[in-house]
DOTOR-980634 format. One record per residue (C-alpha): residue in three letters; residue number from 1; x, z, y. Coordinates in steps of 0.25 Angstrom, whole numbers, plus 5000, padded with zeros to 4 digits. Layout:
DOTOR-980634
(atom ALA,NUM,(X,Z,Y))
...
//
This chain:
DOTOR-980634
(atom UNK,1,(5141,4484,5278))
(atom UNK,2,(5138,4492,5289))
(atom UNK,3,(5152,4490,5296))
(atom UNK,4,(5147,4474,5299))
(atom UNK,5,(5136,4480,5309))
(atom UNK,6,(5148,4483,5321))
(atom UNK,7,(5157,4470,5315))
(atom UNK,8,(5163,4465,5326))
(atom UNK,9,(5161,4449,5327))
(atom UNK,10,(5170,4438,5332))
(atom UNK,11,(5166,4425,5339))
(atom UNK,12,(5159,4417,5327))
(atom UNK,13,(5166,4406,5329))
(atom UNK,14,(5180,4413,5323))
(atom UNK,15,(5173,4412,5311))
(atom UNK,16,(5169,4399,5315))
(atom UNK,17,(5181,4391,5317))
(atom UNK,18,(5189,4401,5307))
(atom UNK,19,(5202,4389,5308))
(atom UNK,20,(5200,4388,5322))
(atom UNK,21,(5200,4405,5325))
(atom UNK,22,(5213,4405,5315))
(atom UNK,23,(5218,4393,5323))
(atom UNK,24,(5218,4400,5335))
(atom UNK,25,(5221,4412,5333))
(atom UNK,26,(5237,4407,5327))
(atom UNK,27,(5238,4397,5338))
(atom UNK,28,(5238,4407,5349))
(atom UNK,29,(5245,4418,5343))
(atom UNK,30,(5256,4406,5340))
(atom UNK,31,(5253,4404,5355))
(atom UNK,32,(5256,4419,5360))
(atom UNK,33,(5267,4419,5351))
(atom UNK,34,(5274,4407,5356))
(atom UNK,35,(5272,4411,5371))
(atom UNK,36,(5278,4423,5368))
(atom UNK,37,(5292,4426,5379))
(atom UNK,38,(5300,4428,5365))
(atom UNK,39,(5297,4414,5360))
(atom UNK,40,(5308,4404,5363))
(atom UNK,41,(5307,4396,5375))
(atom UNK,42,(5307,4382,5366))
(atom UNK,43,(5295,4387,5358))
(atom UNK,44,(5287,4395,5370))
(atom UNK,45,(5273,4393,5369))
(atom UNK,46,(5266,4392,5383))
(atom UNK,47,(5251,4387,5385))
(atom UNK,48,(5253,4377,5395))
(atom UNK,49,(5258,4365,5386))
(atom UNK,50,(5267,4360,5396))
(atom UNK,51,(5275,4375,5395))
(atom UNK,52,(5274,4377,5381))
(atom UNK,53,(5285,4373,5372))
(atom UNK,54,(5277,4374,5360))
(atom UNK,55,(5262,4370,5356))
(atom UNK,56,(5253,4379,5348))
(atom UNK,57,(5240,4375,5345))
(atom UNK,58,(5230,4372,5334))
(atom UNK,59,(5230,4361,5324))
(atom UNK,60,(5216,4356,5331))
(atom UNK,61,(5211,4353,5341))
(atom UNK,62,(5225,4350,5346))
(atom UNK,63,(5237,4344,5341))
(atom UNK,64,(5251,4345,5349))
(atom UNK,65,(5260,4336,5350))
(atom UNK,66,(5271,4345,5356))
(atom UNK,67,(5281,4349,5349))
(atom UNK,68,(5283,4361,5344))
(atom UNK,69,(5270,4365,5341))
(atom UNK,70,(5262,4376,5332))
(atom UNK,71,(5249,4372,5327))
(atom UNK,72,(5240,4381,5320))
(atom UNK,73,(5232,4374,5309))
(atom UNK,74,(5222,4377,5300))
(atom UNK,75,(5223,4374,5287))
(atom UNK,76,(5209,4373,5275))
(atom UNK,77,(5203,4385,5274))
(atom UNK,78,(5193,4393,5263))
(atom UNK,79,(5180,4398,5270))
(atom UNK,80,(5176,4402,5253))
(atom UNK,81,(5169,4415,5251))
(atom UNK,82,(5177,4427,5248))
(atom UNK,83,(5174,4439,5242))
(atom UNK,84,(5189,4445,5246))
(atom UNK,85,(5184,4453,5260))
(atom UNK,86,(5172,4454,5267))
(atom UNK,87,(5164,4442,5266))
(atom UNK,88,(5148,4446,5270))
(atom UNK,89,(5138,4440,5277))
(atom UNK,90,(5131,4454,5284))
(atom UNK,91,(5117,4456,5290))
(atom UNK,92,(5118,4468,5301))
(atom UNK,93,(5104,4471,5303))
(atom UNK,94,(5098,4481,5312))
(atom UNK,95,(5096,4494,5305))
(atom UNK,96,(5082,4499,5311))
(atom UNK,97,(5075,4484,5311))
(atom UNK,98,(5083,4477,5300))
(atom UNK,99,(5085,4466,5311))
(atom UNK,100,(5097,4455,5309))
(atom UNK,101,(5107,4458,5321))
(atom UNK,102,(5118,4451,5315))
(atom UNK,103,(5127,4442,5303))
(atom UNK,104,(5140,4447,5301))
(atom UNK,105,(5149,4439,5291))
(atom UNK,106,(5163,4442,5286))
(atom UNK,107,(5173,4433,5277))
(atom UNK,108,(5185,4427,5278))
(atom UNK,109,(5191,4413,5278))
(atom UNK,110,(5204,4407,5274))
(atom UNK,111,(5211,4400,5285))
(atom UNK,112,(5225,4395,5281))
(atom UNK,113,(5233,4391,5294))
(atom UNK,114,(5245,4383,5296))
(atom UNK,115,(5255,4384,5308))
(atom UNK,116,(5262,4370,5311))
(atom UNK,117,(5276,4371,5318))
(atom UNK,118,(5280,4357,5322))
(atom UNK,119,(5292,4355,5331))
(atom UNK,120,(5304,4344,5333))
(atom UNK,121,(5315,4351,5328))
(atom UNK,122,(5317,4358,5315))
(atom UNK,123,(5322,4369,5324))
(atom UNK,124,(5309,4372,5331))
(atom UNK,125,(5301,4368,5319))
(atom UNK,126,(5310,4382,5312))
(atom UNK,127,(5310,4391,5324))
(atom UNK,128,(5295,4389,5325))
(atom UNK,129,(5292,4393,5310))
(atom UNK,130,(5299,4405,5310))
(atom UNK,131,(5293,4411,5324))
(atom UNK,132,(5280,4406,5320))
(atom UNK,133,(5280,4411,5307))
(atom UNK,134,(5285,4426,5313))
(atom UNK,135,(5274,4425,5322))
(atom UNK,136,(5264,4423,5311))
(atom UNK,137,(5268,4432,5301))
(atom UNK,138,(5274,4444,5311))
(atom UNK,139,(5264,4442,5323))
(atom UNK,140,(5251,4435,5320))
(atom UNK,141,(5248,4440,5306))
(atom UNK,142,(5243,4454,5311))
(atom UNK,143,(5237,4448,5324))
(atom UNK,144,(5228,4437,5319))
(atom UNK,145,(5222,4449,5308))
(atom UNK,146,(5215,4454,5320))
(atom UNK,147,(5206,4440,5321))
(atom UNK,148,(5203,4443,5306))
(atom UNK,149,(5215,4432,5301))
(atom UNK,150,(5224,4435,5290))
(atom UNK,151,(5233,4429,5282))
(atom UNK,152,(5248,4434,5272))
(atom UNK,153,(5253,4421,5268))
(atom UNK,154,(5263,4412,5277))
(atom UNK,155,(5270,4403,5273))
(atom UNK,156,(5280,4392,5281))
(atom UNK,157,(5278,4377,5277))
(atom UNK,158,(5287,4367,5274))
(atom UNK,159,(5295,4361,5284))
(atom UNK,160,(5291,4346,5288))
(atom UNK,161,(5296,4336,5298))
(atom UNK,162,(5288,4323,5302))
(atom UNK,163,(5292,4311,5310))
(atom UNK,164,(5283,4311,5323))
(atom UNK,165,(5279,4297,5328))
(atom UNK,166,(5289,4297,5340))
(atom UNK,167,(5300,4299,5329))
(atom UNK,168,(5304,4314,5332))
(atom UNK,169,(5303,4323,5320))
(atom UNK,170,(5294,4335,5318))
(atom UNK,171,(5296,4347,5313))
(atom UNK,172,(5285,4355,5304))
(atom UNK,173,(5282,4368,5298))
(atom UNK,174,(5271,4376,5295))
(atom UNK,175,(5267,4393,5292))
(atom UNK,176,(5255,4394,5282))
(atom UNK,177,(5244,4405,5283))
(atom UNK,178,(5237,4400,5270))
(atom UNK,179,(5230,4412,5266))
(atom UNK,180,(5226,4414,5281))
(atom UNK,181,(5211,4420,5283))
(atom UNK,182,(5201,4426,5292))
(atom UNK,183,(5192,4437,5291))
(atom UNK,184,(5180,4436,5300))
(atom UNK,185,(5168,4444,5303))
(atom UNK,186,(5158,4437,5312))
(atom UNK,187,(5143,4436,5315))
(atom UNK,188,(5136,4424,5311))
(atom UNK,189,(5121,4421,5321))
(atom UNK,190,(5110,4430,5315))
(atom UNK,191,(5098,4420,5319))
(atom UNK,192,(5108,4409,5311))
(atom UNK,193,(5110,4420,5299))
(atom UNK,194,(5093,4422,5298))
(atom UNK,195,(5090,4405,5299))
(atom UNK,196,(5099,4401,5290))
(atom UNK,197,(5094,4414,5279))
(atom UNK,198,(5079,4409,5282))
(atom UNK,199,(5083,4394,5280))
(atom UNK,200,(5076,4388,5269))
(atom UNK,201,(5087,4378,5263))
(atom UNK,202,(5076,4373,5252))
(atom UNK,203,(5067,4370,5263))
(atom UNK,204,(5077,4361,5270))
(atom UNK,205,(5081,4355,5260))
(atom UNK,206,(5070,4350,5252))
//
């Protein structure tokens, strides 16, 4: 237990807004990649809207309609206890007065994420699957391990087309992460920690 006493600690609120953090980490590696000299001119990304040929972006708050796009969504996930890893709750007191200095907590969380292609031709809808899912298998797996996101499984979705309201057609497909998850280690507020272990529940509820 000793290890926890030096843990390093993120920002609370990764933990927090585990879908967000998930969220965004993927849409801006889908963004470097797309910006990248050796994408194809018709798909390069650029962060000024009116340069970019593509938009990337999160499911919420935004939707876009420009076409094609990449959104990033995140799908129902399981926050359950597990016994699989390290899942603790750890006082690190201080060894010569035995005073609370912090509450370091450790778990994970399952976060399956979907990437939506949608384009106007079934040639873009392809061309985008395939380099997107090169990028996620070949160059974002490893890189998004260093944020404590893991996953194995990917799997490509069916293709779909829908008929939008101005009559053009749209062309859809999808790469799965299903068993996506995140490990976290983060300190929760000591003073919170101590009110809530005085609190009396009976008390206030009665």
């Amino acid at each position: 237990m000793s290890s926890f006493t030096d843990v390093p600690v993120r920002d609370l609120n990764a933990l927090v807004h585990g879908c967000n953090y998930v969220k965004l980490a993927f849409t801006a590696l889908l963004q470097a990649a797309y910006a990248h000299e050796s994408t194809p001119p018709e798909y390069k990304y650029d962060s000024d809207e009116n340069k970019s040929q593509i938009t990337i972006y999160r499911r919420f708050p935004k939707r876009s309609e420009k076409f094609p796009n990449i959104s990033v969504v995140a799908e129902s996930g399981d926050a359950s206890v597990s016994y699989f890893g390290r899942e603790e709750l750890f006082e690190v007191r201080n060894e010569t007065t035995g005073q609370l200095e912090k509450v370091v907590i450790s778990g994970r969380i399952l976060i399956p994420v979907t990437i939506e292609i949608n384009a106007l031709s079934t040639t873009d809808r392809e061309k985008l699957t395939d380099r997107t899912f090169i990028y996620v298998r070949y160059l974002f797996r490893n890189k998004v391990s260093e944020l404590g996101i893991a996953f194995t499984t990917i799997k490509i979705g069916g293709e779909r087309e829908e008929t939008l309201p101005n009559g053009e057609i749209l062309y859809t497909n999808s790469i799965n992460l299903p068993n996506l998850y995140m490990e976290f280690t983060d300190e929760l507020d000591k003073d919170l920690f101590v009110t809530i272990s005085q609190f009396n529940v009976t008390d206030a509820i009665k």
